[in-house]
MDAnalysis code that builds the backbone (N, CA, C; Angstrom):
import MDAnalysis as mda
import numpy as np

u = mda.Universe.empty(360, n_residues=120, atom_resindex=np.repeat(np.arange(120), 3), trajectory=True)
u.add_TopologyAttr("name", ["N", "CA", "C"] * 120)
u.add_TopologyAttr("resid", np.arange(1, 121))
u.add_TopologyAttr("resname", ["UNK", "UNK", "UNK", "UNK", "UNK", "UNK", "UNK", "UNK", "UNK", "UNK", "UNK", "UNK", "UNK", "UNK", "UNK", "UNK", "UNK", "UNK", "UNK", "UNK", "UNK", "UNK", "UNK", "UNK", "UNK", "UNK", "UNK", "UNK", "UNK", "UNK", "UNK", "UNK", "UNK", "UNK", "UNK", "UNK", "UNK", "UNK", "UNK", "UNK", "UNK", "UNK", "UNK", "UNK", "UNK", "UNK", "UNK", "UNK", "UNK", "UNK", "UNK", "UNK", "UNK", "UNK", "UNK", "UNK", "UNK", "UNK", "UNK", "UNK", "UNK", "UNK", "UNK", "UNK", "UNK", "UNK", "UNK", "UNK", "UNK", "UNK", "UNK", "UNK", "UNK", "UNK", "UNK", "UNK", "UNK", "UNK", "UNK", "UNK", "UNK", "UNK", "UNK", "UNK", "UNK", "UNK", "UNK", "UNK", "UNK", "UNK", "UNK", "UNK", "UNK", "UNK", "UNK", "UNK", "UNK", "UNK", "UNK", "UNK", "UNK", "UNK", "UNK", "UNK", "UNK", "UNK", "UNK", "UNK", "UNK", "UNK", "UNK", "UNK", "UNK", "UNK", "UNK", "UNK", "UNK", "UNK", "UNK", "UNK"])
u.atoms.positions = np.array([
    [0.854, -1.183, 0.000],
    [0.000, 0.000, 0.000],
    [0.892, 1.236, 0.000],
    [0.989, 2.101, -0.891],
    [1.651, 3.297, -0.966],
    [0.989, 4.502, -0.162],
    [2.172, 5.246, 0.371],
    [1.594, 6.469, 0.965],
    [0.603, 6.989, 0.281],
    [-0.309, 7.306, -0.830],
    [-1.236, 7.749, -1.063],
    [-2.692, 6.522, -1.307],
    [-2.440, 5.628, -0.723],
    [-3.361, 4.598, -0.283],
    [-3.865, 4.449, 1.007],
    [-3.271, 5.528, 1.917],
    [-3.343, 4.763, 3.726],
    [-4.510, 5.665, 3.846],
    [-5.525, 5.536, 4.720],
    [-6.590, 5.759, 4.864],
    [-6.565, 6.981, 6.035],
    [-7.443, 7.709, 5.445],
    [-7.541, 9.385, 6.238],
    [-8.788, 9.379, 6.561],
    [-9.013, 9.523, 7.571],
    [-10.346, 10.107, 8.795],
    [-11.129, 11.360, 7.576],
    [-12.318, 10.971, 7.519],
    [-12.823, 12.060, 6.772],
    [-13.907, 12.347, 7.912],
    [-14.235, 13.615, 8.378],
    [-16.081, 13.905, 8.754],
    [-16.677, 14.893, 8.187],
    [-18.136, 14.623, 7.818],
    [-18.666, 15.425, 6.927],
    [-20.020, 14.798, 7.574],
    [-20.738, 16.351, 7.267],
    [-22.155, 16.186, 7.227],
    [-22.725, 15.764, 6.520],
    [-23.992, 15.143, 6.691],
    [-24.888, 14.714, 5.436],
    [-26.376, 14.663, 6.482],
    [-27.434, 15.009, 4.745],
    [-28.827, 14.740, 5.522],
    [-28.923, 13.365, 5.953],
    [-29.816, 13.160, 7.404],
    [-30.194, 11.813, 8.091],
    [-30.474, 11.127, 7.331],
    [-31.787, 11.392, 5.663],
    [-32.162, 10.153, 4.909],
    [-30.900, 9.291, 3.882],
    [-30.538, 10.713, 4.028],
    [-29.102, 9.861, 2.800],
    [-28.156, 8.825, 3.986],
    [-28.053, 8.720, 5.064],
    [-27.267, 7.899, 5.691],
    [-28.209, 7.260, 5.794],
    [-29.272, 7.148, 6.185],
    [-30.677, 5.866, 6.824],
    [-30.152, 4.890, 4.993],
    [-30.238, 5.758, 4.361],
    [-30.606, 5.109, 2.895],
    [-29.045, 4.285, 2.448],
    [-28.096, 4.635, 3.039],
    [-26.650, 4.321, 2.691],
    [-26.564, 2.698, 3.380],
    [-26.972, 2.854, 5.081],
    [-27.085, 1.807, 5.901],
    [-27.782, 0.779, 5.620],
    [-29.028, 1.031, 4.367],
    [-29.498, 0.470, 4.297],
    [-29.682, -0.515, 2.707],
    [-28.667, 0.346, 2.294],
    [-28.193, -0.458, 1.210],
    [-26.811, -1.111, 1.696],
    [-25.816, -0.983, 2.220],
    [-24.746, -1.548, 2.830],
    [-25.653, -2.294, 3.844],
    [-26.325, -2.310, 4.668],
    [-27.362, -3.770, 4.941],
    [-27.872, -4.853, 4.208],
    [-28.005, -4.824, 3.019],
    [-28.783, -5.039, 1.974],
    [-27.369, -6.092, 1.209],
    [-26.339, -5.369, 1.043],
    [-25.145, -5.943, 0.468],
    [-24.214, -6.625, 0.993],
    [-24.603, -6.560, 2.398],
    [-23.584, -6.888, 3.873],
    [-22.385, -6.379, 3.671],
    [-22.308, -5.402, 3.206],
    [-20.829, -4.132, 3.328],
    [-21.207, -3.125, 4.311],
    [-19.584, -2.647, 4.182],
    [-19.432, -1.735, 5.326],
    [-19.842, -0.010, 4.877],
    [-20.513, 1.107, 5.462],
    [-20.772, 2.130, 4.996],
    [-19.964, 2.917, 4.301],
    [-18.680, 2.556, 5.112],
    [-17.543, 3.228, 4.482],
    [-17.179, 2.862, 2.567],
    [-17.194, 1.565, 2.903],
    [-16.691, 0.823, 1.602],
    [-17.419, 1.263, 0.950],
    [-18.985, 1.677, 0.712],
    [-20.110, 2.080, -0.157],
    [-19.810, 3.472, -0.365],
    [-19.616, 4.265, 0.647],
    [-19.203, 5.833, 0.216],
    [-17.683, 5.732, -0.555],
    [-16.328, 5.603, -0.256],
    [-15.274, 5.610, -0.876],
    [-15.711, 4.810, -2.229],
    [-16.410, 3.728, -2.722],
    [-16.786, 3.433, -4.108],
    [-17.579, 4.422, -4.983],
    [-18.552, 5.089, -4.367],
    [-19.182, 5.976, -5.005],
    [-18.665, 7.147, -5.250],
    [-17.689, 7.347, -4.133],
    [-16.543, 8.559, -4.399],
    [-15.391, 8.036, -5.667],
    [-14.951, 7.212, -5.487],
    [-14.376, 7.018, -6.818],
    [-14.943, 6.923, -7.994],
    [-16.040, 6.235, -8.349],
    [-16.967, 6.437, -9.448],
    [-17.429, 7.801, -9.681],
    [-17.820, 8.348, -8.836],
    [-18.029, 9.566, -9.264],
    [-16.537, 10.652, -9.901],
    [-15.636, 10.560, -9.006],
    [-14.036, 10.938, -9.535],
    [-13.885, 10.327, -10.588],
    [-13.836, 9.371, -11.126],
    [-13.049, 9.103, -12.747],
    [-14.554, 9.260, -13.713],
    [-16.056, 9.295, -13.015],
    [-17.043, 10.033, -14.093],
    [-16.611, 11.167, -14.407],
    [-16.371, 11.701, -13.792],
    [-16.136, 13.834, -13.382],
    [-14.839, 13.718, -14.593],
    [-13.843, 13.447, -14.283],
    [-12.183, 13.072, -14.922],
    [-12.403, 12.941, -16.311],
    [-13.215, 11.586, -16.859],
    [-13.378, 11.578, -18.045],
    [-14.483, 12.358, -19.175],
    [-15.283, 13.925, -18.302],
    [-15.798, 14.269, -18.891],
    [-15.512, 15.368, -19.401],
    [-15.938, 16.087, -20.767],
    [-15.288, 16.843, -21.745],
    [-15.020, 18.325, -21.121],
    [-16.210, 18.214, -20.321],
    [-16.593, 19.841, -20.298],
    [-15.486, 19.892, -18.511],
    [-15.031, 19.252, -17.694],
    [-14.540, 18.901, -16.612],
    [-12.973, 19.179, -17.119],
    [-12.995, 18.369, -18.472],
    [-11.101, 18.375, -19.122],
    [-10.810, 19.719, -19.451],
    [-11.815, 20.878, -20.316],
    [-11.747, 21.591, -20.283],
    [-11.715, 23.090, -19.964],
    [-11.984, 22.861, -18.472],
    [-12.054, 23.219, -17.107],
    [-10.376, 23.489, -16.917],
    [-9.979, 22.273, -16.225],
    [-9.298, 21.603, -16.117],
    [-8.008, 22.678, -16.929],
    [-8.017, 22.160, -18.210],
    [-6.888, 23.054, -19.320],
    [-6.685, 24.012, -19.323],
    [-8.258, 25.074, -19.123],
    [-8.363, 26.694, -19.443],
    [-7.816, 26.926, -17.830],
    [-7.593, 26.174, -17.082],
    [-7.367, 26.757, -15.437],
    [-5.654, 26.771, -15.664],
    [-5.049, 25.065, -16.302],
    [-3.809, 24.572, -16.329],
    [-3.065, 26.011, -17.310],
    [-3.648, 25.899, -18.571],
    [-2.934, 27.424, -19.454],
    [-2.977, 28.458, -18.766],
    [-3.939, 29.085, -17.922],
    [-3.963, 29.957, -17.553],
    [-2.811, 30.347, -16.151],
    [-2.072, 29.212, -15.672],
    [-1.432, 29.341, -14.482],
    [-2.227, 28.826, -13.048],
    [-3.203, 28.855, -13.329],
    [-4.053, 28.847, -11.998],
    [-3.868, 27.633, -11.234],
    [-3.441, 26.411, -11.860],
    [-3.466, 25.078, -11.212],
    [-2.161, 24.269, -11.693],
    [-1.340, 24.133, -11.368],
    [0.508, 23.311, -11.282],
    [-0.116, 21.895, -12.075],
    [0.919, 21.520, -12.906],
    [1.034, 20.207, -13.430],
    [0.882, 18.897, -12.663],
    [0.941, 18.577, -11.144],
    [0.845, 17.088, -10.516],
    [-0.457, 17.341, -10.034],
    [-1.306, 18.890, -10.005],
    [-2.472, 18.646, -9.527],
    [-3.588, 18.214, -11.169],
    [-3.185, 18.919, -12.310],
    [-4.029, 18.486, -13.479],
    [-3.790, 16.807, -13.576],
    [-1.938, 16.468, -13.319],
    [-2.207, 14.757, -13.263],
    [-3.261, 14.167, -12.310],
    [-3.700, 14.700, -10.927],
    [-4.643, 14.110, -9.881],
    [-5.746, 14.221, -10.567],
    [-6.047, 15.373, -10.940],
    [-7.334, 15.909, -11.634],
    [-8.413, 14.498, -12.767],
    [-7.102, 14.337, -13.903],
    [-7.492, 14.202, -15.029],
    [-6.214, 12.652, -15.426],
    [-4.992, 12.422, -14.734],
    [-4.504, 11.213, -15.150],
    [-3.459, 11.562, -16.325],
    [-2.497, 10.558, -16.102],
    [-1.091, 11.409, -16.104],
    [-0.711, 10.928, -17.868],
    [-1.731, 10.266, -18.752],
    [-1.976, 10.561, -20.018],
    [-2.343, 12.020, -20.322],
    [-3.895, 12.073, -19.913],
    [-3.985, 13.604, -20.428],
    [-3.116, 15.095, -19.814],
    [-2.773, 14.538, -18.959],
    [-2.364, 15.752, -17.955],
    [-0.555, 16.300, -19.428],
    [-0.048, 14.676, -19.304],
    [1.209, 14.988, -19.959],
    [0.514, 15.673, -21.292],
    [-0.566, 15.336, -22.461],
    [-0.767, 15.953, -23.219],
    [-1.165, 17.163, -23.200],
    [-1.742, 17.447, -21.798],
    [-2.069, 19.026, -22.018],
    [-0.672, 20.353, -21.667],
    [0.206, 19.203, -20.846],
    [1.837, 19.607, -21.173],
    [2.133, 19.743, -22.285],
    [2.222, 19.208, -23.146],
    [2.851, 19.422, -24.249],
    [2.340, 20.588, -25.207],
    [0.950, 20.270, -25.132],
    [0.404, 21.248, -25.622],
    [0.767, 22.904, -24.859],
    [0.425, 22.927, -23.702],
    [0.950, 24.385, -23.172],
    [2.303, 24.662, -23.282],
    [3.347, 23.782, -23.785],
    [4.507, 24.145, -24.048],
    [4.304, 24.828, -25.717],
    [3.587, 23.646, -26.734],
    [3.720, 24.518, -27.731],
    [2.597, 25.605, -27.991],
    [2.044, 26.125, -26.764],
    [1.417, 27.676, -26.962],
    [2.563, 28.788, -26.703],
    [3.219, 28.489, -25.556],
    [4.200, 29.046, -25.090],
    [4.915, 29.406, -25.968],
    [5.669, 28.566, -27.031],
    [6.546, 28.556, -27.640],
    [6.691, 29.499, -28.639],
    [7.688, 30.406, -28.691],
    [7.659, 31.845, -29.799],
    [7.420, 31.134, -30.971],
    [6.562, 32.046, -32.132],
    [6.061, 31.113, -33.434],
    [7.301, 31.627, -33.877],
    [7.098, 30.705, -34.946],
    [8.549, 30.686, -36.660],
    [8.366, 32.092, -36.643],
    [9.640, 32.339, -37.104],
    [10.215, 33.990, -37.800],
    [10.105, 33.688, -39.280],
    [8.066, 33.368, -39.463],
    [8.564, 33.299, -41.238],
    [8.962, 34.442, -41.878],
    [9.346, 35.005, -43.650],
    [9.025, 35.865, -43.828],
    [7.963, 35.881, -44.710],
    [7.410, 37.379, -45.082],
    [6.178, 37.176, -45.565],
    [6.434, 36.398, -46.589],
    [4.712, 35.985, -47.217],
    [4.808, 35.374, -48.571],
    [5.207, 36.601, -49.451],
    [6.256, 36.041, -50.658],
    [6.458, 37.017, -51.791],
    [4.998, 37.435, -53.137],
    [4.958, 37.165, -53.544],
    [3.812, 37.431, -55.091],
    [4.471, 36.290, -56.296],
    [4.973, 35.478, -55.472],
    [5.280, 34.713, -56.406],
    [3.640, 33.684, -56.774],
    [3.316, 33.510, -58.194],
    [2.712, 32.638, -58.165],
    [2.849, 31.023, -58.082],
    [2.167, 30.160, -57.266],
    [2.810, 29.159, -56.901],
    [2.048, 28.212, -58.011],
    [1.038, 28.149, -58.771],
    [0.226, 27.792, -59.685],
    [1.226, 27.814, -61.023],
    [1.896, 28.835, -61.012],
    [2.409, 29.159, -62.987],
    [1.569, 28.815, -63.330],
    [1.872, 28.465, -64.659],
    [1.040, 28.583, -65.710],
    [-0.385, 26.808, -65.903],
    [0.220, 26.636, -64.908],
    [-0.851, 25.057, -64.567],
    [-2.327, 25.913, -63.661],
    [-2.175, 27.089, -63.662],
    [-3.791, 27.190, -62.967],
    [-4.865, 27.192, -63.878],
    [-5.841, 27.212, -63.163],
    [-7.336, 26.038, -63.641],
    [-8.351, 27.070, -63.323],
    [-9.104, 27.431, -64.318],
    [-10.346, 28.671, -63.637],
    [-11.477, 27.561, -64.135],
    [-12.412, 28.043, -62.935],
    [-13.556, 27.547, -62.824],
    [-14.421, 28.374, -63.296],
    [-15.496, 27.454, -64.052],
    [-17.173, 28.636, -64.135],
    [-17.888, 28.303, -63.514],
    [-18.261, 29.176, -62.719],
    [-19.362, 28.537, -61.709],
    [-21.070, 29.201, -62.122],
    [-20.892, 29.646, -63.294],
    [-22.380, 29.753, -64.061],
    [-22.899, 27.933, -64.669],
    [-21.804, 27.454, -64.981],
    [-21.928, 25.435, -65.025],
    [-22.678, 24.865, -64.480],
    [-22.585, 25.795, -62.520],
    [-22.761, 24.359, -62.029],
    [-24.317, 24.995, -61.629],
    [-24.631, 25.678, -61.799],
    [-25.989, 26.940, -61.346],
    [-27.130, 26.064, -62.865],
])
């Protein structure tokens, strides 16, 4: 079991029916209350994780500075997290020093005019 596996004391409120109703499905399953809340907490965490509008949350916070790279890996999983690295590196990144386009035509003498009274 790794240090981010060992189990932390949580307390939190909740309405009386949602625990009557928890006890009584962990009655029902012969599990423990706990085990039923930490499952539904994870299901709900990798629902949340894999959804579009959550990733993109997520990115516009990560580009913007607002949230460090090992928390977008907690967030979102250390596939997308590294791709949205890469990607904020190449926003970052100063564009090409093209120079402009010249007036050269790149067609010569192979260009092709269309009539579009044809296709009417």
């Amino acid at each position: 079991m790794s240090a981010s596996d060992d189990p932390r004391r949580v307390h939190f409120q909740s309405p009386e029916y949602l625990v009557e109703r928890l006890d009584a499905v962990a009655d029902l399953f012969d599990r423990d209350r706990t085990d039923l809340l930490v499952e539904a907490i994870r299901e709900y965490l990798e629902e949340t994780a894999d959804s579009e509008p959550f990733q993109e949350r997520v990115a516009a916070q990560y580009y913007d500075g607002q949230i460090e790279f090992e928390t977008v890996k907690q967030l979102v999983g250390a596939e997308t997290a590294q791709r949205l690295r890469l990607l904020k590196a190449d926003i970052e990144d100063e564009p090409l020093d093209l120079a402009a386009p010249d007036d050269t035509d790149i067609y010569g003498d192979d260009a092709t005019t269309v009539d579009d009274a044809a296709d009417q």
